[in-house]
C-alpha positions in Angstrom: 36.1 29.2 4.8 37.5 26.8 7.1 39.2 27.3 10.8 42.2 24.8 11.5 42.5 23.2 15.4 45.9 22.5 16.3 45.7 18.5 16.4 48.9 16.8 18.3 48.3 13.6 16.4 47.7 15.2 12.7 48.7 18.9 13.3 45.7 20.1 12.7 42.2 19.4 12.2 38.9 21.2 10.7 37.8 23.4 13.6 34.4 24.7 12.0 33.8 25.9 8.4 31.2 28.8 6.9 29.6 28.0 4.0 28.4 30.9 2.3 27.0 32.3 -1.2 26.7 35.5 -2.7 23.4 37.2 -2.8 21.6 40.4 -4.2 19.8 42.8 -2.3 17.1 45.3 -4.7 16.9 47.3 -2.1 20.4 48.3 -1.1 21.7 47.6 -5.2 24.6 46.0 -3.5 25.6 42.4 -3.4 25.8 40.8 0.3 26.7 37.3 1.4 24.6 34.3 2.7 25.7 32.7 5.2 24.2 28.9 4.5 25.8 26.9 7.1 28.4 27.8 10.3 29.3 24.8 11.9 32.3 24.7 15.1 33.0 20.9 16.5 30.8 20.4 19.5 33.9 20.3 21.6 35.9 23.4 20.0 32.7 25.8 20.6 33.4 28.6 22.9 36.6 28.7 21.8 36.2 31.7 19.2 36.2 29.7 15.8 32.6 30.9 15.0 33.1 34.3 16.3 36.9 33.9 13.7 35.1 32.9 10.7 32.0 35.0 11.3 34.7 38.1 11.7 36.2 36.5 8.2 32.9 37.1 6.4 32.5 40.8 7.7 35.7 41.0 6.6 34.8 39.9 2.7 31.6 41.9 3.0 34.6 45.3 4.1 36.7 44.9 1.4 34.4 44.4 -1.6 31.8 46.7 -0.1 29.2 44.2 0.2 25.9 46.2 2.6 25.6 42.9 4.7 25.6 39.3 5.8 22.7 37.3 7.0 21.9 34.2 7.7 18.9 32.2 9.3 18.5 30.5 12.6 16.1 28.0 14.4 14.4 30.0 16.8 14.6 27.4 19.6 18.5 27.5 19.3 19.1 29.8 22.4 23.3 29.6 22.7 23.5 30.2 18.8 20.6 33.1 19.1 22.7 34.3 22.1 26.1 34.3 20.3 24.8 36.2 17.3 23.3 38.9 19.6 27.1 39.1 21.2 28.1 40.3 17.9 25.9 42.9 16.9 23.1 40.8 14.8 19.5 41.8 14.8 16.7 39.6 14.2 14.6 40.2 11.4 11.0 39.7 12.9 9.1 41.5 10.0 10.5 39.0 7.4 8.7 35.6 7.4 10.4 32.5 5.2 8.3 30.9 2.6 9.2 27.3 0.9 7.6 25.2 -1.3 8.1 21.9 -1.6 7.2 17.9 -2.8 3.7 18.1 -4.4 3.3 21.4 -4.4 6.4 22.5 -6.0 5.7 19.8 -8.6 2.4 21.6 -9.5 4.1 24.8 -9.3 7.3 23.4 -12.1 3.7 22.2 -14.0 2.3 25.3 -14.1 5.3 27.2 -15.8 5.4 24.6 -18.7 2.1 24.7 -19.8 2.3 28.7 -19.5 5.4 28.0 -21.7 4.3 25.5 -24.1 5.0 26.8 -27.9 1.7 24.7 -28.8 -0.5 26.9 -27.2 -2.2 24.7 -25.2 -1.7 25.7 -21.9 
C-alpha cells in the first residue's frame, strides 16, 4: 500500500508505503498480516501517513477477519516505538527472534540433503 503527498510540481508524490505479507498463526487458526517494512519520507513524518496506512492494514485484517498484524522493531528506535504505543500496540517481550545465516545456514541447507539423499548415504 502506498500514501500519495500532494506534489505542486508533479501532483503527487509517494508519501510512505507498507509492505506487507500474509502470515499464519497455529495458535489462533486464522491468517494475519506481516507488516515487513512502513516507511513515511523523513520530511512527511508526523503528518499521519504511517498512522493512514497502518489504519489501512487494520482495516484488511477487519474485513477478511484476519486475528492480527505485527510487525518488528529495533528496540533503540524510540519515536517509532512511541508511535506504535499511540496506537494500541503491545510489545511482545516473551517472544525472542532467531536467524540463521552465512556459514551456518549453509551447514544447515547441507544437513537436509544428506538426510534426503535417495542413496542412503547420509
Amino acid at each position: 500500500h502506498v500514501v500519495e503527498h500532494p506534489d505542486p510540481e508533479r501532483g503527487t508524490s509517494l508519501g510512505g508505503f507498507a509492505l506487507w505479507f500474509l502470515n499464519t498463526s497455529t495458535w489462533t487458526g486464522t491468517h494475519g498480516v506481516y507488516l515487513e517494512d512502513l516507511y513515511v519520507r523523513p520530511h512527511l513524518r508526523g503528518t499521519g501517513y504511517g498512522r493512514r496506512l497502518l489504519a489501512t492494514l487494520a482495516g484488511v485484517c477487519r474485513d477478511r477477519g484476519y486475528a492480527r498484524l505485527e510487525w518488528w522493531v529495533l528496540d533503540w528506535n524510540e519515536p517509532a516505538l512511541g508511535f506504535y504505543r499511540s496506537i494500541g500496540a503491545e510489545p511482545m517481550d516473551e517472544w525472542t527472534v532467531h536467524r540463521v545465516t552465512g556459514d551456518a545456514l549453509a551447514a544447515l541447507a547441507a544437513a537436509d540433503a544428506s538426510a534426503t539423499d535417495p542413496s542412503g548415504s547420509g
